[in-house]
Backbone as CSV, one residue per row, in Angstrom:
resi,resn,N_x,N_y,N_z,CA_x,CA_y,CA_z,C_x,C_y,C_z
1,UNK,-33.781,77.255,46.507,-32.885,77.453,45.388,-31.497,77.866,45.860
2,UNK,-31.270,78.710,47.017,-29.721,79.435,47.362,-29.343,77.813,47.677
3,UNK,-30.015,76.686,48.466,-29.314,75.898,49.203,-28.605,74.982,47.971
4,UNK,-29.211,74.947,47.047,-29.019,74.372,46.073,-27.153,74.411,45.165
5,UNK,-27.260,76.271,45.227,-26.401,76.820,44.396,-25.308,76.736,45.591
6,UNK,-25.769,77.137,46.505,-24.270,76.772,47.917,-24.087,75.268,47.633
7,UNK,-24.594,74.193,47.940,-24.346,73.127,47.756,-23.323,73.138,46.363
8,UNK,-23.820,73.378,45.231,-22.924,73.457,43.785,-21.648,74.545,44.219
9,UNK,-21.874,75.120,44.778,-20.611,75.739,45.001,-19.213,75.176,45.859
10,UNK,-19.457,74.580,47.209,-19.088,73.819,47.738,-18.459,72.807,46.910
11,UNK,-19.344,71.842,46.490,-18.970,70.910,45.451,-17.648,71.086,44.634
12,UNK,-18.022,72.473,43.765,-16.852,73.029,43.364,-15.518,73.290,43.531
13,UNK,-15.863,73.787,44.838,-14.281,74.031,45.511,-13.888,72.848,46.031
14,UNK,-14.367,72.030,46.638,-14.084,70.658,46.885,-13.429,69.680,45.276
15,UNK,-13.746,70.299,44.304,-13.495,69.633,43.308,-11.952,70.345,43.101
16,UNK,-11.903,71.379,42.591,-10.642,72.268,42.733,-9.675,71.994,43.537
17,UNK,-9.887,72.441,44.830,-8.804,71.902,45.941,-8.331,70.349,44.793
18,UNK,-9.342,69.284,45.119,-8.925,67.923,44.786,-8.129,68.027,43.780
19,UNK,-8.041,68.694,42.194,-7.525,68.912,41.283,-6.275,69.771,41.410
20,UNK,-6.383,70.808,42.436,-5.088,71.419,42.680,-4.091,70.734,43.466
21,UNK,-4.643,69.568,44.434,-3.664,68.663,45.538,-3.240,67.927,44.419
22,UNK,-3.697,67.009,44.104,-3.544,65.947,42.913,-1.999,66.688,42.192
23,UNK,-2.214,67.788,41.341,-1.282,68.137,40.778,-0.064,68.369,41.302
24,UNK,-0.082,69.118,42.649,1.044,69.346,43.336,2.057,68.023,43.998
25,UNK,0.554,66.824,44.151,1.780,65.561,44.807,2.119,65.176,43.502
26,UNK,1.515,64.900,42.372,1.921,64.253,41.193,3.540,65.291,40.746
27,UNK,3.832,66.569,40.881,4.807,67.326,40.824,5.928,67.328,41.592
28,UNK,5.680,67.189,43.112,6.603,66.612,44.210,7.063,65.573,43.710
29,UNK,6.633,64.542,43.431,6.615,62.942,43.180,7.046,62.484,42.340
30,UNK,6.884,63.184,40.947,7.145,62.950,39.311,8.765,62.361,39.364
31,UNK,9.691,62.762,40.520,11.480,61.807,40.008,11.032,60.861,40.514
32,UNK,10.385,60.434,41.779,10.651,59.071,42.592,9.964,58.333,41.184
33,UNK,8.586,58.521,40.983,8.042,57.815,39.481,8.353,57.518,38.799
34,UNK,9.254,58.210,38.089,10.278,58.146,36.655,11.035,56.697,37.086
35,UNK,11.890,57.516,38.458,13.260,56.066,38.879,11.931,54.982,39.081
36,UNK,11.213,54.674,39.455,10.167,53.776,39.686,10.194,52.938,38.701
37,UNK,9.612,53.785,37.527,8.955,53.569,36.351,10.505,52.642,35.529
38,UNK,11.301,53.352,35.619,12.653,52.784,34.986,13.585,51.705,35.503
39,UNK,13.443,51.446,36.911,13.708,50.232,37.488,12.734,49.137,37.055
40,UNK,11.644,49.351,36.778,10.695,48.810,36.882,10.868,47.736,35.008
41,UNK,11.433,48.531,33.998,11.569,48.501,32.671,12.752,47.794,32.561
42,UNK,13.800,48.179,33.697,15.089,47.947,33.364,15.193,46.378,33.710
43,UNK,14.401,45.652,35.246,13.985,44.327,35.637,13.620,43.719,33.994
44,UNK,12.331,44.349,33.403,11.578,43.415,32.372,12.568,43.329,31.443
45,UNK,13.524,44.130,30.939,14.325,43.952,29.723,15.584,42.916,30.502
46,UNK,16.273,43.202,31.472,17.183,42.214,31.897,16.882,40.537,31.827
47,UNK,15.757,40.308,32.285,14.876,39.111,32.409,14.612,38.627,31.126
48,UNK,14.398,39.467,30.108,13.694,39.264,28.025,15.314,38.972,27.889
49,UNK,16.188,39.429,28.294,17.844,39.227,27.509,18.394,38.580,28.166
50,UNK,18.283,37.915,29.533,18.844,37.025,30.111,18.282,35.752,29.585
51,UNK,16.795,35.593,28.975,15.906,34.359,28.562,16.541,33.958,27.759
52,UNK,16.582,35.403,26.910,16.849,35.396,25.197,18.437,34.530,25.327
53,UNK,19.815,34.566,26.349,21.128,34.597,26.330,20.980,32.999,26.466
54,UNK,19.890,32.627,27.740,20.272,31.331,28.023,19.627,30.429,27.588
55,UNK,18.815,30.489,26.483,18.209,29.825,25.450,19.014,29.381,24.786
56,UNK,19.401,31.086,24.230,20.843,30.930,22.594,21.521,29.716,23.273
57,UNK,22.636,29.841,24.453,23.408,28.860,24.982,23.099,27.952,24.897
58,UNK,22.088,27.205,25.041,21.387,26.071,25.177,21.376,25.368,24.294
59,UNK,21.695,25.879,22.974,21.212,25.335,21.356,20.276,25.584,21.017
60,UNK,19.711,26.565,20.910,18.720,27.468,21.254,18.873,28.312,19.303
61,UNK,19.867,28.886,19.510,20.769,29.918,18.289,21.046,28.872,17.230
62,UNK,21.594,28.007,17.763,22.531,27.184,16.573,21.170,26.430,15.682
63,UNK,20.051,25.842,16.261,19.118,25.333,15.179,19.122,26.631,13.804
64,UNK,18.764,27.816,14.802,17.973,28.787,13.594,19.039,29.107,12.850
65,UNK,21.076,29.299,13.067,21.577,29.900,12.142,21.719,28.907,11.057
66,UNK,21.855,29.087,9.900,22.079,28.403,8.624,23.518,28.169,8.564
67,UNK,24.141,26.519,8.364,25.474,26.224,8.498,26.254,26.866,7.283
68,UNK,27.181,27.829,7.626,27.757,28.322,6.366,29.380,27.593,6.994
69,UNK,30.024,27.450,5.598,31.321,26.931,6.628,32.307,28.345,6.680
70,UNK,32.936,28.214,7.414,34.001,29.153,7.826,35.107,29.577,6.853
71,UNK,35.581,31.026,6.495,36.603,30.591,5.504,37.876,30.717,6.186
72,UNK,38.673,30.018,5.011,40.349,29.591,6.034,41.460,30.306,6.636
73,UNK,41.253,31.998,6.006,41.502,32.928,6.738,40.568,34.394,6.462
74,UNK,40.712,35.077,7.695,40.074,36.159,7.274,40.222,37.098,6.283
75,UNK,41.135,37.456,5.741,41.736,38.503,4.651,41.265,37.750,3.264
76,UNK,40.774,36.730,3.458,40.677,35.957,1.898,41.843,34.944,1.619
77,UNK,41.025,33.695,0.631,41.914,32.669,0.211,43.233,33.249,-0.308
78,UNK,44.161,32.456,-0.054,45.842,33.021,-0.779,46.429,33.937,-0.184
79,UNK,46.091,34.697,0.620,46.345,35.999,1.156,47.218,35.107,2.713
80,UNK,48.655,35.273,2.712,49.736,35.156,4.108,48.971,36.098,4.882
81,UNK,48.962,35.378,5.811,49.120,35.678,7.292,50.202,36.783,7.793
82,UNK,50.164,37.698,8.327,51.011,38.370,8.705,52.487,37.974,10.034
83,UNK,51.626,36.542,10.022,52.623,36.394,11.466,53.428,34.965,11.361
């Protein structure tokens, strides 16, 4: 029975240590991760908006917008131009 409870004890501290290392590199480590983690986000979104840019260009945009025509100046019909 003692060999038993030494064995469970052992175990234990072997478990601990593991749980106390773990935490301390994950704490050391936690900026390099972050910048990791955010380079990592910043690639996938550049790549989704570069797709998204050179699609639009493509004629890509112009199917989906609805042709409205342009009006003849900005301030509204009748309205001079300032220049």
């Amino acid at each position: 029975m003692r060999k038993i409870i030494d064995a469970m004890a052992v175990v234990s501290f072997l478990v601990s240590v593991t749980v106390v290392g773990g935490g301390v590199y994950l704490y050391t480590q936690k900026d390099a991760m972050v910048d990791k983690a955010k380079e990592k986000a910043t690639e996938a979104i550049t790549g989704i908006v570069s797709d998204a840019i050179v699609g639009s260009l493509s004629g890509g945009l112009t199917e989906q917008l609805p042709s409205v025509p342009a009006p003849s100046s900005p301030a509204g019909a009748g309205v001079p131009l300032p220049f």
